[in-house]
N, C-alpha and C positions, 0 to 999 in steps of 0.2 A: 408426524414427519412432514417434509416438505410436499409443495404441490407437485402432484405427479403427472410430466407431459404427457399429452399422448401423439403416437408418430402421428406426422404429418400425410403419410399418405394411409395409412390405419387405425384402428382405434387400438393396436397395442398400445403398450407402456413405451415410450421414448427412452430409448438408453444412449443414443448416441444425438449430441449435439453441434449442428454445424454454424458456422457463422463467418460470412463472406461478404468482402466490401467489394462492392461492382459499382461502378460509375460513382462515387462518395456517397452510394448508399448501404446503410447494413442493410444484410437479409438474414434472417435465422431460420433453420429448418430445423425439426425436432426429426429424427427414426428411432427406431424398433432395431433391435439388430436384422433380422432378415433384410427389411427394406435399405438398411442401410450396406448390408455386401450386396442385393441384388441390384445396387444401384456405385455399387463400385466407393464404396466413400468410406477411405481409410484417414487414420489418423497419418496426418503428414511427416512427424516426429518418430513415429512409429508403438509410443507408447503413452499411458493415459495418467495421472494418478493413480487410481484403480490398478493400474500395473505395479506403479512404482512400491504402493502401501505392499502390492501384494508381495513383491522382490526384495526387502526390504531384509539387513540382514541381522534383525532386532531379532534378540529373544523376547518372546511375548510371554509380557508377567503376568499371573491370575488376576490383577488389577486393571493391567490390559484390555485383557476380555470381558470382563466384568462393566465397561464403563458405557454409560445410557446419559444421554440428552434428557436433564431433569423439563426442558420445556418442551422438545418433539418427540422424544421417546426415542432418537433414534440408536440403535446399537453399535457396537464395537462391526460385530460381523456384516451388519449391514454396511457402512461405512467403508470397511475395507472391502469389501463386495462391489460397490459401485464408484464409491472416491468420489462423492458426494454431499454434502452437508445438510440437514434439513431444515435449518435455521441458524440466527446468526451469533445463538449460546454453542452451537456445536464448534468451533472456532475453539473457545476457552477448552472446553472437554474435553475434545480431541487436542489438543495441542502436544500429549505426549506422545502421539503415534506423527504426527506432521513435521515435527520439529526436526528431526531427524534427517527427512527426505526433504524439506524447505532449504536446510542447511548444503546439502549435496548439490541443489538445483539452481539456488541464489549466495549471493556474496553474502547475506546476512538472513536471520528469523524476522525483522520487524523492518516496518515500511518506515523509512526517512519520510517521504516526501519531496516534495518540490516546491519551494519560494517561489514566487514571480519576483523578476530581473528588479524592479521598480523598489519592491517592499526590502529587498534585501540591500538596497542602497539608504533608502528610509532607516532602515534598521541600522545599519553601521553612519551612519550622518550620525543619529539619534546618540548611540555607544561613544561616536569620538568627542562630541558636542559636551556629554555627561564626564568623560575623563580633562577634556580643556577645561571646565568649569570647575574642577573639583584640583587641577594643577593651577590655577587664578587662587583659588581660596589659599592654599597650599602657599606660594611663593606669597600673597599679600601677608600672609599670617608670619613668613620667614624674613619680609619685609625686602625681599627680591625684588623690586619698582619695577626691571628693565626685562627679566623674565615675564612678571605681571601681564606689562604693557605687551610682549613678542603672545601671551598668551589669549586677552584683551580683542588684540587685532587679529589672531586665527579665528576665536567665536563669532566675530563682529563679520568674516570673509564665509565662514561656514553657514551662521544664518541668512546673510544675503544669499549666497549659492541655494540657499533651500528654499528661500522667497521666490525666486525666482523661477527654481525647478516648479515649485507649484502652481505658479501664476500660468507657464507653459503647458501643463497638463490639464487646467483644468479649459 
């Protein structure tokens, strides 16, 4: 199973994690549950994963409960116990029990991502650059001269535009 913290002000087991940005810096504390109501520190949402897995209004199939992290050993019951992962095969594993409450919590199960502003211009220059060149072949081969040439003079304006964008950045 995963490393196990231990609180920050004990050597209990860490079940509760905090994490707070004070002047742009992070701070993480690890608690214990004690230390963590004795010290007033609730979840601000009011509920945890661990909650959600546990509110969850799935029938649990005997495959369900049957299913183990073939790399950290970690359990079904564990897992909905803490709303924790032990490693980063329990992801795939558990994906039937997540899937579900991911769906409820996010607009989708899988992470898009995010392009940077720059690549996603590269990227479409690149697509339109490949569709004028391949409308050029297109119209020379239809023997369109006057299309040709309107298509000719967009790639010839497109890779100056990019010569230029790059001479800029770099």
């Amino acid at each position: 199973m995963g490393e196990n913290l231990k609180c920050s002000n004990c050597e209990n087991p860490a079940t509760v994690h905090l994490t707070q940005i004070i002047n742009n810096k992070i701070i993480k504390v690890d608690l214990c549950e004690a230390c963590a109501q004795a010290k007033g520190v609730m979840n601000p949402e009011g509920f945890s994963l661990a909650d959600l897995l546990g509110q969850t209004q799935l029938v649990e199939r005997s495959e369900d409960q049957a299913l183990q992290c073939p790399a950290c050993g970690l359990k079904t019951a564990d897992f909905r116990r803490s709303g924790r992962m032990g490693c980063s095969v329990c992801f795939s594993v558990f994906a039937p029990l997540l899937r579900p409450v991911l769906v409820d919590m996010h607009v989708g199960c899988s992470h898009k991502g995010k392009t940077p502003e720059l690549v996603l211009n590269r990227q479409s220059a690149v697509a339109r650059l490949e569709r004028l060149e391949q409308a050029l072949e297109q119209a020379i081969s239809d023997e369109a001269y006057e299309d040709a040439a309107k298509y000719r003079d967009q790639i010839k304006t497109l890779k100056s535009n990019a010569a230029t964008l790059e001479y800029s950045q770099s």
